[in-house]
C-alpha positions in Angstrom: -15.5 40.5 145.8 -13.4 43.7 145.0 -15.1 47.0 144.1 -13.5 50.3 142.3 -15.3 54.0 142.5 -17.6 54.7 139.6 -15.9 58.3 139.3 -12.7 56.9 137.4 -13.1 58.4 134.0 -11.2 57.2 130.4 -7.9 59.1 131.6 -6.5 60.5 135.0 -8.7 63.5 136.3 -5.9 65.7 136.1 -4.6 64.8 132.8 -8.2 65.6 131.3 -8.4 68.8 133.3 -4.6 70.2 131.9 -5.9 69.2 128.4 -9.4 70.8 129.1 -7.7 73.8 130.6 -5.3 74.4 127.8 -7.8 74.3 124.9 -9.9 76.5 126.9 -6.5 79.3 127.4 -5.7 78.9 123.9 -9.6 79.9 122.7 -9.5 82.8 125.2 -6.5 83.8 124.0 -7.4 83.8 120.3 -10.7 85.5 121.7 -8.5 88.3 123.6 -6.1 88.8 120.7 -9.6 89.4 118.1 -11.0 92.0 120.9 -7.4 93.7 121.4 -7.7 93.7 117.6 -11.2 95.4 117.0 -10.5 97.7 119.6 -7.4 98.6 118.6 -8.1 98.9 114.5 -5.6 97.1 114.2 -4.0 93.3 112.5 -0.5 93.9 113.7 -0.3 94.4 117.2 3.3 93.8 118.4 6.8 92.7 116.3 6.2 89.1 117.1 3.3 88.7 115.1 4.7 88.9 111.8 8.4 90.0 111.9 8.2 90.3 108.1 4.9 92.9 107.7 6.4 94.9 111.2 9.9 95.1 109.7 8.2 96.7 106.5 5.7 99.1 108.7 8.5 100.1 110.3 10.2 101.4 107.2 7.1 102.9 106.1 6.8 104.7 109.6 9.7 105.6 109.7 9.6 107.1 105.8 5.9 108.8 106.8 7.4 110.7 109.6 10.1 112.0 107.6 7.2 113.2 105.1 5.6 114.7 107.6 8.7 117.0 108.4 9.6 117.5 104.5 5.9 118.7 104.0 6.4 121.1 107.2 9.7 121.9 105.8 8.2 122.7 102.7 5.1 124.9 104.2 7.9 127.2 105.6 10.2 127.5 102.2 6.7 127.9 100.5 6.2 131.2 103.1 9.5 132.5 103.1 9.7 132.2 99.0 6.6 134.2 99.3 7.5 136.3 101.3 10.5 137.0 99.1 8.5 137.1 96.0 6.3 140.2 97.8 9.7 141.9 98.8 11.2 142.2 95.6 8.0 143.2 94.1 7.3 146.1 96.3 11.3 146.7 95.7 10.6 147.0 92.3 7.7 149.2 92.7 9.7 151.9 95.0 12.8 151.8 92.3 10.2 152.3 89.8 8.8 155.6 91.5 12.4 156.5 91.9 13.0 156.1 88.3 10.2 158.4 87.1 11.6 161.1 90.0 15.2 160.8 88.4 13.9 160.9 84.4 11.3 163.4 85.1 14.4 166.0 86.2 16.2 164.7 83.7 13.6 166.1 80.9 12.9 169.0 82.7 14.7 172.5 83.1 17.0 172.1 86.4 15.0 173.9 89.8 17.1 173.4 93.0 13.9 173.9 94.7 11.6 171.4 93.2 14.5 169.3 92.8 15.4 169.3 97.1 11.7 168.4 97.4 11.8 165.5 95.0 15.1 164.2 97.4 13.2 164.4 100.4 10.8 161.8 98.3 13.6 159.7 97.7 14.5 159.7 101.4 11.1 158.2 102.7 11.9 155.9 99.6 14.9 154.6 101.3 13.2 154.1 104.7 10.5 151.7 103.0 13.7 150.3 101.1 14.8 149.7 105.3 11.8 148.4 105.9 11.6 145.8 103.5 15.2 144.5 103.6 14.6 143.6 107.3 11.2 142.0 106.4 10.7 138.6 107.9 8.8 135.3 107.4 8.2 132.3 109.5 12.1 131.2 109.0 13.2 134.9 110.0 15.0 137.7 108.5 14.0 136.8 104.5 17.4 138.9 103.3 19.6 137.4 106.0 21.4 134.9 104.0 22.7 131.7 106.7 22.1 134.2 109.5 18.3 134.7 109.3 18.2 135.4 113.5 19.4 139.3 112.7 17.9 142.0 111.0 20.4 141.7 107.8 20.9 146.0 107.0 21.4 148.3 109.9 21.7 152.0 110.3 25.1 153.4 110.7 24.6 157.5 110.6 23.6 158.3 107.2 24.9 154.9 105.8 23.2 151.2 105.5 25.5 148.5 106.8 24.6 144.6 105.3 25.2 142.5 108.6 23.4 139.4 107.3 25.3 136.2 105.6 26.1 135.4 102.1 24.0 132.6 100.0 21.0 131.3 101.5 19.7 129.6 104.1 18.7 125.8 103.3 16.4 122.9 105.0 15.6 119.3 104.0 13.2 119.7 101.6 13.2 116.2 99.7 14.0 116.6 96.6 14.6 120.2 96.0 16.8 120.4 99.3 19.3 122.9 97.1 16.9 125.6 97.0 17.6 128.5 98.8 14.8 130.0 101.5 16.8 132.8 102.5 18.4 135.3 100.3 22.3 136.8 101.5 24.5 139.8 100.1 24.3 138.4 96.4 21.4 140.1 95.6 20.5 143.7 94.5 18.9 144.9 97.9 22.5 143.6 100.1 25.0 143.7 98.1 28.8 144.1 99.4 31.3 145.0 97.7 34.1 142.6 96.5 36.1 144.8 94.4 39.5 145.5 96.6 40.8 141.9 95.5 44.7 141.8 96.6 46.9 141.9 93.4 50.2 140.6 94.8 50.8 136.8 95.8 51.6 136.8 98.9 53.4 133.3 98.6 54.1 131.9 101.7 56.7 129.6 102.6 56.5 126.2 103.9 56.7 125.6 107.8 56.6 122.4 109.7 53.1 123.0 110.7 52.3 123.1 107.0 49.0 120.9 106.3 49.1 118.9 103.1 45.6 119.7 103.0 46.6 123.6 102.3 49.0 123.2 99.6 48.8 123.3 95.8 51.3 121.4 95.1 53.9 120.9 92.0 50.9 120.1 89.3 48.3 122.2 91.3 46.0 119.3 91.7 46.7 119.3 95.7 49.1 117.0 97.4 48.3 113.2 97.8 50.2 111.0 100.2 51.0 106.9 99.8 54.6 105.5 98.7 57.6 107.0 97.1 60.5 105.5 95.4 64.2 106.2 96.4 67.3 105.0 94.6 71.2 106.1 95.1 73.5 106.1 92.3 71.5 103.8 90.0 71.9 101.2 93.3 69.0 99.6 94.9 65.8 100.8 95.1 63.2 100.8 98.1 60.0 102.1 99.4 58.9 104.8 101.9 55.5 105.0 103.2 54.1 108.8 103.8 50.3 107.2 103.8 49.4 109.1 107.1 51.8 111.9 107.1 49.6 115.2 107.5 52.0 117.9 107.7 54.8 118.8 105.6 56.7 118.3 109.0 55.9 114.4 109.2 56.7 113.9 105.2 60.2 115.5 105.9 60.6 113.3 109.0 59.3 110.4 107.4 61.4 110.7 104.2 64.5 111.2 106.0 63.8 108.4 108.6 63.4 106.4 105.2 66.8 107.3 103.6 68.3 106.5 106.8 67.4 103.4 106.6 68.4 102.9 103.2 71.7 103.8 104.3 71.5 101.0 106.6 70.5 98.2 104.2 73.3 99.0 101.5 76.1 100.3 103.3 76.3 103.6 101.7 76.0 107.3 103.1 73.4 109.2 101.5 72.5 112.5 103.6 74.6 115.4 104.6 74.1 117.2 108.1 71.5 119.0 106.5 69.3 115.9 106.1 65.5 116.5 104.4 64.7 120.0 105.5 62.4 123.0 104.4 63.6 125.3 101.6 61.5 128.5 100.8 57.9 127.3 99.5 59.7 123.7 98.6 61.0 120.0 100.4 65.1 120.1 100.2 67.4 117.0 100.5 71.0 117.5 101.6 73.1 115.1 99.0 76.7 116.4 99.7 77.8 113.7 97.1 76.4 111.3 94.6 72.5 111.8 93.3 69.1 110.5 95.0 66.2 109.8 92.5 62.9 109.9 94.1 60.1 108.6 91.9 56.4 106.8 92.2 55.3 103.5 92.5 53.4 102.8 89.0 50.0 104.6 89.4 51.0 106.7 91.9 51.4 110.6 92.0 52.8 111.3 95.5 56.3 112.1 94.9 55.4 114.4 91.9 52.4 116.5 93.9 54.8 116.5 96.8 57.8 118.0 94.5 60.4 115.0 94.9 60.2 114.3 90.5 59.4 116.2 87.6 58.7 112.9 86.2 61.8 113.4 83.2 64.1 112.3 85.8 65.4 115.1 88.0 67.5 114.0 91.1 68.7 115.9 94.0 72.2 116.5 94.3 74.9 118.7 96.0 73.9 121.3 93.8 70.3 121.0 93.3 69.2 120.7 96.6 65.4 121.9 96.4 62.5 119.8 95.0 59.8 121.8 93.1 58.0 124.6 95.0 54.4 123.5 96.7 52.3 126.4 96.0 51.4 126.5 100.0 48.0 128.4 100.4 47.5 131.0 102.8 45.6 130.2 106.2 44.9 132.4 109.3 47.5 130.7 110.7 50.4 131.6 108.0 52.8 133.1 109.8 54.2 136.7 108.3 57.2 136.1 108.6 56.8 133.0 105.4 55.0 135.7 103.4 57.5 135.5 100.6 55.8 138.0 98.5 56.5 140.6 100.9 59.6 140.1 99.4 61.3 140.4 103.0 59.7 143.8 103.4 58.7 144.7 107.3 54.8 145.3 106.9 53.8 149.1 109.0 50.8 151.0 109.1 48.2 151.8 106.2 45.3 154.5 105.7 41.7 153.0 106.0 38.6 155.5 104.7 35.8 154.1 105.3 32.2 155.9 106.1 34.1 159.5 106.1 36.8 158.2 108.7 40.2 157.5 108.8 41.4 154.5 110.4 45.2 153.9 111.1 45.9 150.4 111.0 48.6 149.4 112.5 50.3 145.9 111.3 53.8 146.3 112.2 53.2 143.5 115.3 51.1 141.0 113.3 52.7 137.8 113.3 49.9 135.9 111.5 47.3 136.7 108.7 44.6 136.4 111.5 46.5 139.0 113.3 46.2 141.0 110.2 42.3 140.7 109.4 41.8 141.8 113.2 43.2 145.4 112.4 41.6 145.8 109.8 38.1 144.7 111.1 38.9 146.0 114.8 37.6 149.3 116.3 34.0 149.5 113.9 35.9 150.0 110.4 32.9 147.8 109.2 35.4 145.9 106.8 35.5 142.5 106.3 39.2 140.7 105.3 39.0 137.3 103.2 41.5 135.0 101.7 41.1 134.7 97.6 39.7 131.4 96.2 43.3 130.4 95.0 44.8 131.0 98.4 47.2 133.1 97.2 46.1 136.8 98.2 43.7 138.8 100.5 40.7 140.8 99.6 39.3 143.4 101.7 35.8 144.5 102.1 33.1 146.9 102.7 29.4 146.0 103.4 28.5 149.6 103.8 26.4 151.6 101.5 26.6 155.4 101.3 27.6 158.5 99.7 30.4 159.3 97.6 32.4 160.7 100.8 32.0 157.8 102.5 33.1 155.8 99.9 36.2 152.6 101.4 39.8 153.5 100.4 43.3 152.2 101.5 46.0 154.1 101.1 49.7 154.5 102.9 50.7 156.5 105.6 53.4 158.6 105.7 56.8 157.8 106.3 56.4 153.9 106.6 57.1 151.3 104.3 54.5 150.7 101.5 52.5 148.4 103.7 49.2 148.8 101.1 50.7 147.7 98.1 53.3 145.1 99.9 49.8 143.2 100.5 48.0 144.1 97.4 45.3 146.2 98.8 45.9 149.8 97.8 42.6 150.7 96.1 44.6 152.8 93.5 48.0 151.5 91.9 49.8 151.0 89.0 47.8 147.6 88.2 44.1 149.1 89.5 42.0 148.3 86.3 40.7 152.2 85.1 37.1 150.0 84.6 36.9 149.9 88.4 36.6 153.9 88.8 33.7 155.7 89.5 31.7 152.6 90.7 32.7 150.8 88.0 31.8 153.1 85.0 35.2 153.4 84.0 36.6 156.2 82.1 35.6 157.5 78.8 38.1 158.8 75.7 37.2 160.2 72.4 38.6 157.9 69.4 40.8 159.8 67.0 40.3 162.7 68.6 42.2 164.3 71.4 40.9 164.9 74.8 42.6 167.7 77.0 45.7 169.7 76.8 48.0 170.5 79.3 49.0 174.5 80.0 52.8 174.5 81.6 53.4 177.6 83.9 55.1 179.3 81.2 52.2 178.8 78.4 53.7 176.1 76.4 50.7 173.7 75.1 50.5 170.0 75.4 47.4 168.1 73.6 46.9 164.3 74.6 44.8 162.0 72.2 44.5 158.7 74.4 42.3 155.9 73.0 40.9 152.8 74.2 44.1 150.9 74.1 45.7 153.2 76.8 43.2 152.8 79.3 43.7 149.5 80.6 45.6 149.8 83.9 46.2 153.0 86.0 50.1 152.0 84.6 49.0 152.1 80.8 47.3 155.4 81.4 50.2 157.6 82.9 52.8 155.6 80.2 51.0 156.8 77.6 50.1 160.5 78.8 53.8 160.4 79.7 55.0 158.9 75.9 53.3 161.8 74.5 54.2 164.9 76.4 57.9 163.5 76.0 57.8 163.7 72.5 56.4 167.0 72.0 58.6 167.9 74.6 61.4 166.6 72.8 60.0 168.2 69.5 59.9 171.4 70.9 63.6 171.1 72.5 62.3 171.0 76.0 63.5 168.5 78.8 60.9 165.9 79.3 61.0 166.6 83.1 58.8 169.8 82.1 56.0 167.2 82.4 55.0 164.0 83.8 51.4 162.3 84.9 52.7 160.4 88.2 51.0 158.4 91.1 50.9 160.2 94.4 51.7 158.9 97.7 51.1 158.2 100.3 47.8 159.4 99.4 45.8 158.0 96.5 45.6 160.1 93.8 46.9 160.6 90.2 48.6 163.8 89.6 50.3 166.0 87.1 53.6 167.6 87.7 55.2 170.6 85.9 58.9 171.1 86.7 59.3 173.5 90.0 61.8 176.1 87.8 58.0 176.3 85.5 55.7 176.9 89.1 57.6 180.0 89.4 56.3 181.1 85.8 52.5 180.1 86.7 50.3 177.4 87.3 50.2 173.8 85.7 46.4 174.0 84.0 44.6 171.3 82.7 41.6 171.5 79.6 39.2 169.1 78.3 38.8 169.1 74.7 36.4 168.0 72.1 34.0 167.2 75.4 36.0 164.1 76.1 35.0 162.6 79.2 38.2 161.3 80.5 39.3 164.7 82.6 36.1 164.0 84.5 36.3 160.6 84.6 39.9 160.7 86.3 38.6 163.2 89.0 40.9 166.9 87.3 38.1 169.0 87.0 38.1 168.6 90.8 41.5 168.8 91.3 43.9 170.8 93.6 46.8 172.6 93.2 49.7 172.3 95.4 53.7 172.2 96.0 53.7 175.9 94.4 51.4 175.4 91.5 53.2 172.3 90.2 51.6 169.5 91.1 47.6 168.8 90.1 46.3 166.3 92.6 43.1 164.5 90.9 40.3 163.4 93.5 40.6 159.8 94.0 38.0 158.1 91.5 39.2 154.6 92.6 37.3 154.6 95.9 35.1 151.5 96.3 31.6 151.5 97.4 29.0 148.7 97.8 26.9 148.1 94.6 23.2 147.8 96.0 20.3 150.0 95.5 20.9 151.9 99.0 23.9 153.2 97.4 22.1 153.9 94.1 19.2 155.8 95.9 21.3 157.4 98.2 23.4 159.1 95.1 20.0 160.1 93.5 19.1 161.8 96.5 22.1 164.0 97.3 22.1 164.1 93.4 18.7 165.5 93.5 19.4 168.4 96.7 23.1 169.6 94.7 20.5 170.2 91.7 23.8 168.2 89.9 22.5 167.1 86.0 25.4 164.6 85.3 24.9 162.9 88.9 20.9 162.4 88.3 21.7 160.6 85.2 24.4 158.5 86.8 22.0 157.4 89.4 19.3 156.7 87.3 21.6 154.2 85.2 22.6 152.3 88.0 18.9 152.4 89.4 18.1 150.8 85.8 20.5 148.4 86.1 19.4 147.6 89.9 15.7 147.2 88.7 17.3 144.5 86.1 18.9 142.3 89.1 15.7 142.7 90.9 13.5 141.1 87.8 16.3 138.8 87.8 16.7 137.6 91.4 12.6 137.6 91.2 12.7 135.2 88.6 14.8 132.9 90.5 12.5 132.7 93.8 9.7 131.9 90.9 11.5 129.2 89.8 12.2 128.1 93.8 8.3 128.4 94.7 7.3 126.2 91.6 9.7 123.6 92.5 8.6 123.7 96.4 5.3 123.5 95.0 5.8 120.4 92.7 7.8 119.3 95.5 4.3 119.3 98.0 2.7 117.3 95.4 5.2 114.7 95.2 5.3 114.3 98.9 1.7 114.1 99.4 1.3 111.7 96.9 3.5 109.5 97.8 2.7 110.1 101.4 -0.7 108.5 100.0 0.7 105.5 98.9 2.5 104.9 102.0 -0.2 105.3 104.1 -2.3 102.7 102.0 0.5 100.0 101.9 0.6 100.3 105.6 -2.5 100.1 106.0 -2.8 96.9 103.9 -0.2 95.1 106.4 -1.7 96.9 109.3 -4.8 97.9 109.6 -7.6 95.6 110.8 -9.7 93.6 108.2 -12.7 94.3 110.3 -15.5 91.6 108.5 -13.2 88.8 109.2 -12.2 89.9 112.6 -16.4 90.2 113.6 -16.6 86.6 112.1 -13.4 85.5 113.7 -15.1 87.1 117.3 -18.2 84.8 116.7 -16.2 81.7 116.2 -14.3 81.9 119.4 -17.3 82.7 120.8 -19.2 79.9 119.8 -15.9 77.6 120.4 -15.8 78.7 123.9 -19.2 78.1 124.5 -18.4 74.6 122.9 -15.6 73.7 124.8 -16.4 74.6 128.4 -19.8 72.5 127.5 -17.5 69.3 126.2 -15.5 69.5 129.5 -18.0 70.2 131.7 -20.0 66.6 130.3 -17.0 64.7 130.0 -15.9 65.6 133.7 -19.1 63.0 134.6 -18.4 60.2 132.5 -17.1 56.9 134.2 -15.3 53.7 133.0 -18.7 51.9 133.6 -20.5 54.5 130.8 -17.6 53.8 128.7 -18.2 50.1 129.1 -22.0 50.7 128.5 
């Protein structure tokens, strides 16, 4: 009789053990993953979990740690608005002492001696005003505009020089990331000057190299590119393509490659030699015969910004050649030779006085307008040459404060072409506005009554009654005191060349001229009448007398200097030691106006801090709600992970017992 082992169990040993084994892996896995989680804190451990709640704790990571910086970001505005806030405060405070110096003289009988002790008060005032311009916070230099990593004022001699940038320096910040944390020269403490604004257009002509991007164009709306319409003699018409062009080089090739083939597809000859060229400031299109419309696709602007239409259906022919002109802006790179508004003029040399120097500059081998701002700011002349917002002129200027003598001016120099006024930056011509002189005061006139007379060398009187109407431009001032002394001139039967109010050259001045045969007689005198202002307001009770007492040379009261309270405290002081009443008073007004700019500006980094404030709150709070939402897919619920821990436990302890009973059953037990 056959026999079988008693060891055979319901299924194959090792089929039992792989299932045994595998519920036992999965348990001590689930028992590995709940330990991982209570020592970790946390539900989500990797990605794979849940790609759903890791995608979104991801964003909220990601959002948390950009929080983290705004909030740090904001902690460093908050200081450096502070800081700011301090600054102008104690600025205010040292222009308030300075104020009761300058009105307590003012009330009081004049002393030179108290008076030179009261300046050398005014002196340690400007030091502390030193001090606190180059103050700094945890961003740096709180006054140094973009450039906070330099001290923004520095000592030149007896002058202040602002080295810092313009606007204010700015940070991400959330939602208040246009707030300034630096202040730059637009504020009453820095200040430059931006005064010497260039009065002639300089114009320049188009090259090849001309970028689209710098012109005007015809409508002044700036020059868009896409397709153009040609058509010949009322015959066909076809497209060209300037998408892509980016110099006026490539539109002129890319027109004229176009017309070419036009020619080609209807038989007919279109260009001259002089195919589509570059004429003065505008595109030109040689049709020796016949007429070429170019126009725009509807919706389209390109051949009107670029010059080729004046949308009432101008064409180009043999004798209207030229499209309209661009409007090309200047660049560094405009070459001076396309400076049309030199009007063909050689540029030479022109007078610089700046900080009681005179600089030559020398222009006569610039070749671009970069060439020119380097002579002007080469060699320490502490000047600063821009292009204008409407890219049509240059502006030159000063950043440093001082003293009357130290005051910028640009004149010409002697026996060279006009160089100053050929760019537009003579600090006194014709067109200088009379509001600019002395700093901007401007001059002053008695209505209806008259304000000086005029003694010729011979004794003959002439009285000038000049009103508000006449004092306009440097131009409107000398025709009108040049209108009157004709006609009393005339009246009295005397040429009118007895007399004239003239500009002088090549330095700046504004003089009065009596005929030479009349300096033999005596000198050319001047009066102020009726205690007008405007003799002292033009600089004649300063004036000199030269050429053989027939010309009265005016000191130059067009000179520009920076409008900032170093200026303002520096007049007071040298105000204070000339024991000078009028120049006390001057100083005091501008000192009155500076502590307006300060409240002002103050106000402003208010406004900043409360916003950075509001700001913090905002953050944080939401920072808060952040947190908690990711903590809600996160974070370990740790109540149900202890019970979770107990289960696997138990169902361990469960299994291993099952498998370790059922490894001794036999097919005979299951028989029973």
């Amino acid at each position: 009789m056959s026999t079988f082992p008693t060891a055979f169990s319901r299924t194959p040993n090792l089929l039992f053990t792989q299932t045994s084994l595998n519920a036992l892996n999965r348990t001590n896995f689930q028992l590995l993953r709940v330990n991982e989680q209570l020592s970790t804190q946390l539900d989500l451990l990797r990605p794979s979990d849940d790609p759903t709640r890791a995608a979104t704790v991801s964003t909220l990571d990601a959002r948390l740690e950009r929080s983290d910086q705004i909030l740090r970001n904001l902690g460093f505005a908050t200081d450096s608005l502070s800081s700011l806030d301090a600054a102008l405060g104690d600025a205010k405070n040292l222009i308030d002492e300075a104020l009761g110096i300058a009105n307590e003289q003012i009330s009081t009988p004049a002393d030179a001696e108290t008076r030179a002790a009261q300046a050398t008060i005014v002196d340690s005032l400007i030091q502390s005003l030193y001090g606190i311009a180059n103050r700094e916070s945890v961003v740096g230099y709180i006054f140094g505009g973009t450039q906070p990593g330099q001290g923004p004022i520095e000592l030149i001699g007896n002058s202040y020089r602002f080295v810092g940038g313009f606007g204010g320096l700015q940070a991400e910040l959330g939602g208040v990331s246009d707030i300034p944390i630096t202040m730059g020269a637009d504020n009453a403490i820095g200040a430059v000057s931006a005064r010497v604004e260039g009065t002639v257009d300089l114009d320049p002509n188009l090259t090849v190299n001309t970028r689209l991007s710098d012109l005007n164009g015809a409508r002044s709306l700036g020059v868009s590119t896409g397709v153009v319409t040609i058509r010949f003699n009322g015959g066909a018409t076809a497209e060209i393509d300037l998408t892509g062009t980016e110099t006026v080089g490539d539109v002129a090739d890319a027109i004229e490659a176009g017309i070419r083939q036009y020619e080609t597809d209807n038989g007919v000859t279109v260009l001259g030699p002089g195919g589509v060229s570059i004429s003065g400031g505008s595109l030109s299109i040689d049709v020796p015969a016949g007429s070429l419309e170019v126009g725009d696709v509807q919706g389209s602007f390109v051949a009107l910004d670029l010059g080729l239409t004046d949308g009432a259906g101008a064409v180009f022919t043999a004798g209207t050649p030229d499209g309209i002109d661009l409007d090309a802006r200047l660049t560094w790179t405009t070459p001076v030779s396309q400076l049309a508004g030199l009007g063909g003029n050689a540029l030479d040399q022109v007078m610089l006085t700046t900080g009681g120097i005179d600089y030559t500059i020398d222009l006569s081998s610039a070749e671009t307008l970069a060439d020119i701002r380097s002579a002007f700011e080469a060699g320490g002349t502490n000047v600063v040459v821009e292009i204008s917002d409407d890219g049509r002129s240059i502006n030159v200027k000063t950043a440093v404060a001082g003293t009357l003598d130290q005051a910028m001016s640009i004149s010409e120099v002697s026996g060279g072409n006009p160089t100053a006024e050929l760019l537009g930056v003579r600090t006194l011509q014709s067109d200088t506005l009379l509001s600019d002189f002395n700093d901007a005061r401007g001059v002053r006139v008695n209505e209806n009554e008259p304000d000086f007379e005029a003694t010729l060398g011979d004794g003959f009187t002439l009285t000038f009654d000049l009103d508000s109407g006449d004092i306009g431009t440097v131009g409107d001032l000398l025709a009108a005191i040049n209108a009157q002394a004709a006609a009393q001139l005339t009246a009295a039967g005397r040429p009118v060349t007895d007399f004239q109010a003239v500009l002088t050259s090549p330095s700046n001045g504004i003089a009065f001229e009596q005929s030479g045969a009349l300096g033999g007689t005596g000198p050319l005198d001047v009066k102020r009448l009726n205690n007008s202002g405007l003799l002292e307001d033009l600089g004649f009770l300063d004036a000199t007398l030269e050429a053989g007492q027939t010309t009265l040379v005016a000191q130059d009261r067009s000179r520009v200097r920076v409008d900032n309270l170093f200026t303002h405290l520096l007049d007071l002081a040298a105000a204070l030691r000339d024991n000078d009443q009028l120049g006390i008073e001057v100083a005091s007004g501008k000192l009155s106006d500076s502590v307006d700019r300060l409240s002002q500006s103050r106000a402003v980094v208010g406004g900043y801090g409360k916003r950075v404030d509001d700001e913090i709150r905002r953050q944080e709070d939401r920072q808060v709600l952040d947190e908690s939402l990711r903590s809600q897919l996160r974070d370990l619920d740790f109540a149900a992970a202890s019970t979770r821990f107990g289960q696997l436990q138990l169902q361990l302890q469960a299994g291993l017992s099952v498998a370790s009973q059922s490894q001794q059953l036999t097919l005979l037990d299951f028989l029973g």
